[in-house]
C-alpha positions as CSV (number, residue, x, y, z in Angstrom):
1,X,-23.0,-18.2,15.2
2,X,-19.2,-17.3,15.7
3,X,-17.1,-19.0,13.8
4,X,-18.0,-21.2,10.5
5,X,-15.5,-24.2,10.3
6,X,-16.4,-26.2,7.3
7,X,-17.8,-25.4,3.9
8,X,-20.0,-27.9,2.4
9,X,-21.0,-27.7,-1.4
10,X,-21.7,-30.7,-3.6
11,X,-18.5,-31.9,-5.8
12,X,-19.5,-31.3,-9.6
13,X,-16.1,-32.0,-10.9
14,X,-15.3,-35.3,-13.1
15,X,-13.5,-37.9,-11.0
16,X,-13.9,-40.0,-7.8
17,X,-16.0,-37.9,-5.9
18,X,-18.2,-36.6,-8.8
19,X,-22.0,-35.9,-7.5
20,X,-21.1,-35.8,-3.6
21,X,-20.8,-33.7,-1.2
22,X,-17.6,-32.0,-0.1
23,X,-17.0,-31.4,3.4
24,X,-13.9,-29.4,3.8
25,X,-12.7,-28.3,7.0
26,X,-10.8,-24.9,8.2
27,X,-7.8,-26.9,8.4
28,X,-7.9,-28.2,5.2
29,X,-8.8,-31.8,5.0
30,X,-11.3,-32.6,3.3
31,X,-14.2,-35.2,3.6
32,X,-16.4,-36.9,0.6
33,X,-20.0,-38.4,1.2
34,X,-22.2,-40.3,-1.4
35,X,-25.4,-39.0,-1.2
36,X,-26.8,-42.4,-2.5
37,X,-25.8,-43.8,1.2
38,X,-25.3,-40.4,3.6
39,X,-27.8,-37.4,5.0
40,X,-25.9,-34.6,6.0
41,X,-27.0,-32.4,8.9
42,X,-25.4,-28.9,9.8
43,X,-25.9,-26.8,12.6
44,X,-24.9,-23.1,12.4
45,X,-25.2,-22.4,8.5
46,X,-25.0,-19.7,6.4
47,X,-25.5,-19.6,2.9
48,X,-22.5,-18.2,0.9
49,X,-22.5,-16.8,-3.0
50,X,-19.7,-15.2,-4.4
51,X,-21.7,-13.3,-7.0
52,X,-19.1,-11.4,-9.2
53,X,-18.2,-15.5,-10.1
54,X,-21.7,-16.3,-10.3
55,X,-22.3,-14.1,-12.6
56,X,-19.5,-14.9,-14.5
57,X,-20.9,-18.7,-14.6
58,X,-24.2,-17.5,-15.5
59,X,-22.9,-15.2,-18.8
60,X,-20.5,-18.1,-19.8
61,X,-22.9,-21.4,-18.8
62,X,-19.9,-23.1,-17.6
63,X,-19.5,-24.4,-14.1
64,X,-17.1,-23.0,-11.3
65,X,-16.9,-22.8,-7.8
66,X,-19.2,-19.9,-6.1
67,X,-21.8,-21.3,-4.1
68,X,-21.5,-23.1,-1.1
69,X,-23.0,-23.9,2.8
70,X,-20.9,-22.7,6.1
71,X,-21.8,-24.9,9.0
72,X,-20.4,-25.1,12.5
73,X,-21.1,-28.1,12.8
74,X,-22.3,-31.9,11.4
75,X,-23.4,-35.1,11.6
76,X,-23.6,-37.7,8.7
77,X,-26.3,-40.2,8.9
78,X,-27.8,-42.9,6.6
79,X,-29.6,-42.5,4.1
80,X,-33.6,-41.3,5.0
81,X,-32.8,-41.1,8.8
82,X,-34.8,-38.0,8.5
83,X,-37.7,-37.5,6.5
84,X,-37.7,-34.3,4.2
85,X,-41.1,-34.7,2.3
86,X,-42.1,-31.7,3.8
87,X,-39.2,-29.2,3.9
88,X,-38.2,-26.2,1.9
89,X,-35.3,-26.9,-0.2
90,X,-33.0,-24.3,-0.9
91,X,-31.2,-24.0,-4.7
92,X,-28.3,-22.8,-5.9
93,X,-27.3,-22.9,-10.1
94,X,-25.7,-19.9,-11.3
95,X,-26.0,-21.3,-14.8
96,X,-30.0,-20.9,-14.5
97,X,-29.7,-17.8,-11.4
98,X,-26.6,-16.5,-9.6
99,X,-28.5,-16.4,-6.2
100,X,-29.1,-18.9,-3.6
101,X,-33.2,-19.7,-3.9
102,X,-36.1,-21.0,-1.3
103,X,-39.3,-23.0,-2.7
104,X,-42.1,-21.1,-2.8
105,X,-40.8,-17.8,-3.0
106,X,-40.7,-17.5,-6.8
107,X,-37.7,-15.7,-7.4
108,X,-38.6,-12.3,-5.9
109,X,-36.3,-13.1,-3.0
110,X,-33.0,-13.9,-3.0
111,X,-31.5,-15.9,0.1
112,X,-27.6,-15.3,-0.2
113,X,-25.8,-15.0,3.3
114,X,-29.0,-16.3,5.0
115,X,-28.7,-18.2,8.1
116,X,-30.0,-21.2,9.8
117,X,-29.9,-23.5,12.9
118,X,-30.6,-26.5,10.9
119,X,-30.1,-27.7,7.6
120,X,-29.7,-31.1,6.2
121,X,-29.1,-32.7,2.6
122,X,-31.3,-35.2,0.8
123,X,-29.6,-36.6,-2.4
124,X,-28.3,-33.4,-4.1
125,X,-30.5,-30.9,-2.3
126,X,-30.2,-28.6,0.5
127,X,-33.3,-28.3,2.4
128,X,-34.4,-26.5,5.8
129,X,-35.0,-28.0,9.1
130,X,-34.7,-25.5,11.6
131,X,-35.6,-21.9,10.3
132,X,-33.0,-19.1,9.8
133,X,-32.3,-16.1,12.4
134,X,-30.6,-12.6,12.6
């Protein structure tokens, strides 16, 4: 992976765009997808956590900006295109734990700055299609 040009993360703050995902681009413009209607799949990701903010989330249990997925690359489709029934799903809620988490690995783990070919979104969650590498 080279060069990351967008940084998805899903939109929390109050407003038009509450609860979807936030595609912003190097250059600055940035894109909004319902996850009611859209999938979105990126290619070339990397898992980002700016943990001194994290933690500050987690002492205080108020939300802020600290978390978010790199990508290369994406495509938006509808809505189940792809089935995800049997995917990990990735997590990330500093109120609850300031590091990026994979199902099944019970906290012992944490995946901050982890990378993967393939990751797509299925409402509100992140989850794995193509596995990470160095």
């Amino acid at each position: 992976m080279e060069g990351f040009e967008y940084k998805v993360r899903f939109h929390l703050q109050r407003g038009q765009h509450y609860m979807h995902w936030q595609i912003k681009a190097w250059d600055g413009t940035v894109k909004y997808l319902d996850p009611k209607k859209y999938q979105l799949e990126m290619r070339g990701c990397k898992l980002i956590n700016k943990i001194n903010a994290a933690r500050k989330v987690n002492l205080a249990g108020r939300k802020d900006v600290c978390g978010w997925v790199e990508c290369e690359n994406f495509d938006i489709l509808e809505k189940d295109s792809i089935d995800t029934k049997y995917l990990d799903k990735l997590s990330y809620n500093p109120i609850s734990d300031v590091h990026w988490r994979r199902s099944g690995d019970d906290g012992e783990f944490d995946w901050d700055n982890s990378k993967y070919e393939s990751l797509i979104t299925d409402g509100n969650k992140v989850l794995v299609m193509e596995e990470s590498y160095a």
